[in-house]
C-alpha positions in Angstrom: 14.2 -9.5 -22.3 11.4 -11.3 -23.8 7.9 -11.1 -23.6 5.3 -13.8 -24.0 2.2 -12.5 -26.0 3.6 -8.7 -26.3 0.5 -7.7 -28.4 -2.1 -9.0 -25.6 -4.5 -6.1 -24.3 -3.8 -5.3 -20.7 -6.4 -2.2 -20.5 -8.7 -1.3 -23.1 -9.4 2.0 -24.7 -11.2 4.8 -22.6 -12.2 7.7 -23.7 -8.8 9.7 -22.9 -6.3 6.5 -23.5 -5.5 4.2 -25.8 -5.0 0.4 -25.2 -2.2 -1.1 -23.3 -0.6 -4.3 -24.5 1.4 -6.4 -22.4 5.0 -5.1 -23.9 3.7 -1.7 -23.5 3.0 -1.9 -19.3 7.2 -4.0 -19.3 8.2 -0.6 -21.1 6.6 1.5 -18.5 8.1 -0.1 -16.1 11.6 -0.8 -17.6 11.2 3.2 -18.0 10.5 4.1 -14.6 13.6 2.4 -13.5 15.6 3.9 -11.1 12.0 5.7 -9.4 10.5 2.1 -9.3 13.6 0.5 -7.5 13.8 3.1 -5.1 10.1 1.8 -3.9 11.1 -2.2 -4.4 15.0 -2.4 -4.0 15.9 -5.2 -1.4 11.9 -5.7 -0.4 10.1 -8.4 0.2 7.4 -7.9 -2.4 4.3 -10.3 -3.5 2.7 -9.7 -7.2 -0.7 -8.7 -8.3 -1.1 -10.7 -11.5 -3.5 -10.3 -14.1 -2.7 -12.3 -16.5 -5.8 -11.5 -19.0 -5.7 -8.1 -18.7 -8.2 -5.9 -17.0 -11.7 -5.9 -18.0 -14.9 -4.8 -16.5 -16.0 -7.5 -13.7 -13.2 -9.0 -13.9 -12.2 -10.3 -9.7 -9.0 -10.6 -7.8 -8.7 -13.4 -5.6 -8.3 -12.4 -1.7 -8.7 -16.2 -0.3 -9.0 -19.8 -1.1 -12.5 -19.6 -1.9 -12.1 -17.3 -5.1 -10.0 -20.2 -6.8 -11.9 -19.3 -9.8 -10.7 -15.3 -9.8 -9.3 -13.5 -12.6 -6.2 -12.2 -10.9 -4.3 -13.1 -7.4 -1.7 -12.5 -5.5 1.4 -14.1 -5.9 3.8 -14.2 -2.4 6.6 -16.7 -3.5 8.7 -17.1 -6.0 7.3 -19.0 -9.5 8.9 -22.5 -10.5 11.1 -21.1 -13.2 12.2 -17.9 -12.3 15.5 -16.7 -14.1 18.4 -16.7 -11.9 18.7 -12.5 -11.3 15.5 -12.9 -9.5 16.5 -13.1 -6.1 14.0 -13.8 -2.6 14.6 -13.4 0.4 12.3 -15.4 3.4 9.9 -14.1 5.6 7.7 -15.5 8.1 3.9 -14.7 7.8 1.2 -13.9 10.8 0.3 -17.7 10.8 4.2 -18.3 11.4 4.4 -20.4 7.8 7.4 -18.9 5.7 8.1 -18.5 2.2 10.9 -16.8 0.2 9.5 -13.6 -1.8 10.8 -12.1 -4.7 13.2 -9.7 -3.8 14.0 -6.8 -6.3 17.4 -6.1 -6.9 17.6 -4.1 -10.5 15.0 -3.2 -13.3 15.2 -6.3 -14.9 13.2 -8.0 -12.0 9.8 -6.0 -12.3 10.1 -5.9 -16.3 10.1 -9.9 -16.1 7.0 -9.4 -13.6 5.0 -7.2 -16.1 6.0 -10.7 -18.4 4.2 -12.9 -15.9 1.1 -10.6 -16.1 2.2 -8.3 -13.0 0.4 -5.1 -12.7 1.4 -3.9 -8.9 4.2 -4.4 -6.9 3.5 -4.7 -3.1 6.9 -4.3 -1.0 7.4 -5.0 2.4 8.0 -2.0 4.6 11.2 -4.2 5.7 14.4 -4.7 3.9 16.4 -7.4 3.4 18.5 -7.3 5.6 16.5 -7.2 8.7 13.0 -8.5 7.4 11.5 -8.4 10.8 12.1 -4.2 11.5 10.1 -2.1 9.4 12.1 1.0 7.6 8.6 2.4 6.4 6.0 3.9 7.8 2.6 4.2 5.9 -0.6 6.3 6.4 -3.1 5.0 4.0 -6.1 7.8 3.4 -8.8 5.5 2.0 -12.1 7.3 1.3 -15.5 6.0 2.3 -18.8 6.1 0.8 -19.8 9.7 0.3 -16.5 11.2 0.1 -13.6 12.3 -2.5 -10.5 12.0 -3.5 -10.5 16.1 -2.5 -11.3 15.0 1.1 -8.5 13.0 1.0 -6.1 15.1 -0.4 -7.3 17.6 2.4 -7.0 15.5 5.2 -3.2 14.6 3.7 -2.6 18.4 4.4 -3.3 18.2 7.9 -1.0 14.9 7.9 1.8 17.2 6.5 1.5 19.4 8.9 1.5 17.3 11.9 4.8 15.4 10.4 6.4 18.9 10.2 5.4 19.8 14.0 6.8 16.2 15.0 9.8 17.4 12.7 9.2 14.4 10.6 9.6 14.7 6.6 7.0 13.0 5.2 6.3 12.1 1.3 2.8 11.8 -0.9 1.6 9.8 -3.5 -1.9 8.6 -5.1 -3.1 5.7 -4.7 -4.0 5.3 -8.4 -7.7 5.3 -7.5 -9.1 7.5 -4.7 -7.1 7.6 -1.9 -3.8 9.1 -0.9 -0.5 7.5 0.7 2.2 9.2 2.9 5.2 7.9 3.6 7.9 7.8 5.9 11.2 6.6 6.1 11.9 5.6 9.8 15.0 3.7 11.6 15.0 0.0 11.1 14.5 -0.6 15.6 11.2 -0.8 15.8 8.9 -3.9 15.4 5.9 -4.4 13.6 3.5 -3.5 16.6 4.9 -0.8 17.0 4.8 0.7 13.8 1.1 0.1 13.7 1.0 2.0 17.1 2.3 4.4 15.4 -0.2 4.5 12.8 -2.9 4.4 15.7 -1.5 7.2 17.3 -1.2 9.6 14.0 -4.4 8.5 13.3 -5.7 9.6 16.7 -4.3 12.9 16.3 -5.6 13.3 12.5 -9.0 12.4 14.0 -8.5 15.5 16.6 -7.6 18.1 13.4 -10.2 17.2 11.5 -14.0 16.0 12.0 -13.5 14.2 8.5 -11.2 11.7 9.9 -11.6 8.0 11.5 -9.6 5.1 13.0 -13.0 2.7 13.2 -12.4 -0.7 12.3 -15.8 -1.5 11.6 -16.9 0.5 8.4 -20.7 0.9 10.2 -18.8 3.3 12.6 -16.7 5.1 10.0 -19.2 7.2 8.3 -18.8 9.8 5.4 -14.9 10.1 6.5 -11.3 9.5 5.6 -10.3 6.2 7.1 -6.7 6.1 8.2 -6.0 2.3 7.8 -3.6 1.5 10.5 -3.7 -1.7 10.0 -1.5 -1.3 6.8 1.0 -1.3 8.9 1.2 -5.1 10.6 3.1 -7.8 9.0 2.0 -9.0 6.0 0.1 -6.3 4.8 1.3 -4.3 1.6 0.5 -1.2 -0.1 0.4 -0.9 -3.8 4.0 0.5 -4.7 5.6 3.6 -5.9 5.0 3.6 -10.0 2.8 0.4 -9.6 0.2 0.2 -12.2 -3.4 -0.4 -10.8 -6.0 -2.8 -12.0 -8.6 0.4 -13.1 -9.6 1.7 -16.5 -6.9 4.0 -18.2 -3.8 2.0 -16.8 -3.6 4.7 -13.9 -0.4 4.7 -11.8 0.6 5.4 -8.1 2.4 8.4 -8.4 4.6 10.0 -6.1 4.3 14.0 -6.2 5.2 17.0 -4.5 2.8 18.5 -1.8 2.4 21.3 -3.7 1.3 19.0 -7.0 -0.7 17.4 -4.7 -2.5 20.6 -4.1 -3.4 21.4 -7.7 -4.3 17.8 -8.6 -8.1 17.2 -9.1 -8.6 14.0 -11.0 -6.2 11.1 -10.2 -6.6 9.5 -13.1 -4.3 12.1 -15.1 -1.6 10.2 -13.8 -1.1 7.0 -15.9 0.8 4.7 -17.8 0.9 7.4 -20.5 1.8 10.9 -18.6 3.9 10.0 -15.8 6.7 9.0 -18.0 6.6 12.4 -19.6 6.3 13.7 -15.9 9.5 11.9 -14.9 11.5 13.1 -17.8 10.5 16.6 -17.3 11.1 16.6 -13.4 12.4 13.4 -11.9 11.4 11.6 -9.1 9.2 13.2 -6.6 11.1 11.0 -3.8 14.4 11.3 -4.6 15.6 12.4 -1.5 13.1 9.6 0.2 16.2 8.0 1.5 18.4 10.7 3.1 16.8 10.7 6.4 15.1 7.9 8.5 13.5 9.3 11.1 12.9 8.5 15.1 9.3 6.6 15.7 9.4 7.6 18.8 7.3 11.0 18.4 4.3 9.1 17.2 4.8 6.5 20.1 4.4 9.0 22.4 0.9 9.3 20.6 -0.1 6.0 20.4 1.1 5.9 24.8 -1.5 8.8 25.4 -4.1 6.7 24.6 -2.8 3.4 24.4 -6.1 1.3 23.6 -5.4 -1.5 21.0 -8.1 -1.8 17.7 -9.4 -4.6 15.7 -6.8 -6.7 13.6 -7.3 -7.9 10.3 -9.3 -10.8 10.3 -7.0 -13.3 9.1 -4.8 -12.7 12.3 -4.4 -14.6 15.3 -6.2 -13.1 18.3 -3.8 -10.3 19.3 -3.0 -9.1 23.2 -5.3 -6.7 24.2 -7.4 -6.9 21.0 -11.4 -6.0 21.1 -13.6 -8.5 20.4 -13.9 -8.8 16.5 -17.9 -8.7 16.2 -19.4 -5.8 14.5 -20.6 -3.3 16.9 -24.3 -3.9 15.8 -23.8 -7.6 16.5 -22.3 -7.3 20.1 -23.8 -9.0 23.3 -22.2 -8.0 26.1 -22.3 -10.9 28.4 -20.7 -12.8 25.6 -17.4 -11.5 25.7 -15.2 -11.5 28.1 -13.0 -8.4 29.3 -10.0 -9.3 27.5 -12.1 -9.6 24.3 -12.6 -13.4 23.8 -16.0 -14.7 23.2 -17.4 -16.7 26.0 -19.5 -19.9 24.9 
């Protein structure tokens, strides 16, 4: 396949890594192969371009008002596309629709890395039933004042309460601080109810350890691992299995074992330069991902012990049973109303 501008500097030298050209982050991926499609095959999946590379305060575009950004997003298939790049439509928050590229073989994410692609973000959803997740995802995100160590702790305790729920779970990095689990469920549930699943683990996590949170509203959250639920409602993507992320040294999400996990202290060892080394030498960490989809119904019998909806993201139409989205801090009482809509 050709690249455009193969000798174009993606990242720039760090102290431990040489420079990445464009050709050099298509062979990473074009390596990965079979690991990558595992994460992507048959997924609705938007792009996160960055077409010039990475640099130091360089900005990726989250809305209309950063027309100017560096980077973006990219949720529909471009003008042009060859024809082995196949979409498939879904239907967004807002109810607008759009076909999304849909990854079918290796070919698809090495013509991605042409177009300046740097992380894929599927779908929990496959193709053939876009509206019923298969995926379940507990994002550890790290707020000020903790560490990637926190988070690798509190993904322990996730472990464990999978195991008691008899639920196999699977770990990756985030390729920055944080840490992702994963879980392959039975495509019968709808999106709200895989993010009351999320609620409900998250609940529990919070209960096992004081260094956990479910607060929406980062004043409340603290000096604590923040299990995003909301990572689960439609529309919103987690940066893939083998996705390249937009940091110095080309680091990668990278799926391990819970025992790597244990011994891992700097995230960053895992990049576009080791992990195909560590694939060669031990294959994919989630190759077996697939032979088991598991019941939600263990972690909906969390979420109906306390079953007291949270904050959407913002973009979202106002939800059923939704608190009012005003900071804490900025509340008045008297001007919302018990079902959380603001009373002029």
């Amino acid at each position: 396949m050709r690249v455009s501008s193969p000798d174009r500097v993606i990242y720039e030298a760090t102290e431990g890594t040489p420079e990445v050209t464009k050709l050099m982050v298509a062979e990473f991926f074009a390596k990965a192969d079979d690991a990558l499609m595992r994460a992507l095959r048959d997924r609705p999946t938007a792009l996160e371009r960055w077409p010039s590379g990475v640099r130091e305060g360089m900005k990726l575009a989250t809305g209309p008002q950063d027309r100017n950004a560096d980077a973006f997003y990219q949720k529909r298939v471009a003008k042009g596309a060859p024809d082995f790049v196949e979409s498939v439509g879904i239907t967004f928050p807002s109810g607008r629709t759009a076909q999304e590229i849909c990854p079918t073989e290796v070919a698809v994410p090495v013509w991605c890395a042409h177009m300046g692609t740097l992380t894929f973000h599927p779908w929990p959803v496959r193709r053939a039933d876009v509206d019923r997740p298969d995926e379940l995802r507990i994002d550890l995100d790290p707020q000020p004042g903790t560490t990637f160590a926190d988070a690798v702790r509190v993904a322990g305790v996730a472990r464990e309460l999978f195991e008691e729920l008899g639920i196999t779970a699977f770990v990756k990095t985030s390729g920055n601080r944080g840490v992702h689990v994963f879980v392959r469920i039975e495509p019968r549930w709808e999106f709200v109810d895989l993010r009351h699943a999320a609620i409900g683990f998250g609940r529990e996590l919070e209960k096992r350890d004081d260094g956990v949170t479910t607060a929406w509203w980062k004043e409340e959250r603290g000096e604590r691992i923040f299990v995003d639920f909301n990572q689960n409602c439609r529309d919103r993507t987690i940066a893939s299995a083998y996705s390249l992320r937009p940091q110095p040294g080309a680091p990668v999400s990278t799926p391990l074992t819970w025992a790597e996990l244990a011994e891992v202290k700097d995230p960053r060892d895992f990049n576009l330069f080791t992990v195909p080394d560590l694939l060669a030498d031990r294959g994919d960490a989630w190759a077996a991902i697939d032979d088991v989809a598991h019941s939600l119904e263990p972690l909906l019998q969390l979420w109906e012990s306390n079953p007291v909806e949270l904050n959407y993201p913002p973009d979202y139409p106002k939800m059923p049973g939704e608190p009012p989205r005003v900071q804490p801090s900025k509340k008045v009482a008297e001007h919302w109303d018990a079902e959380g809509n603001r009373v002029e």
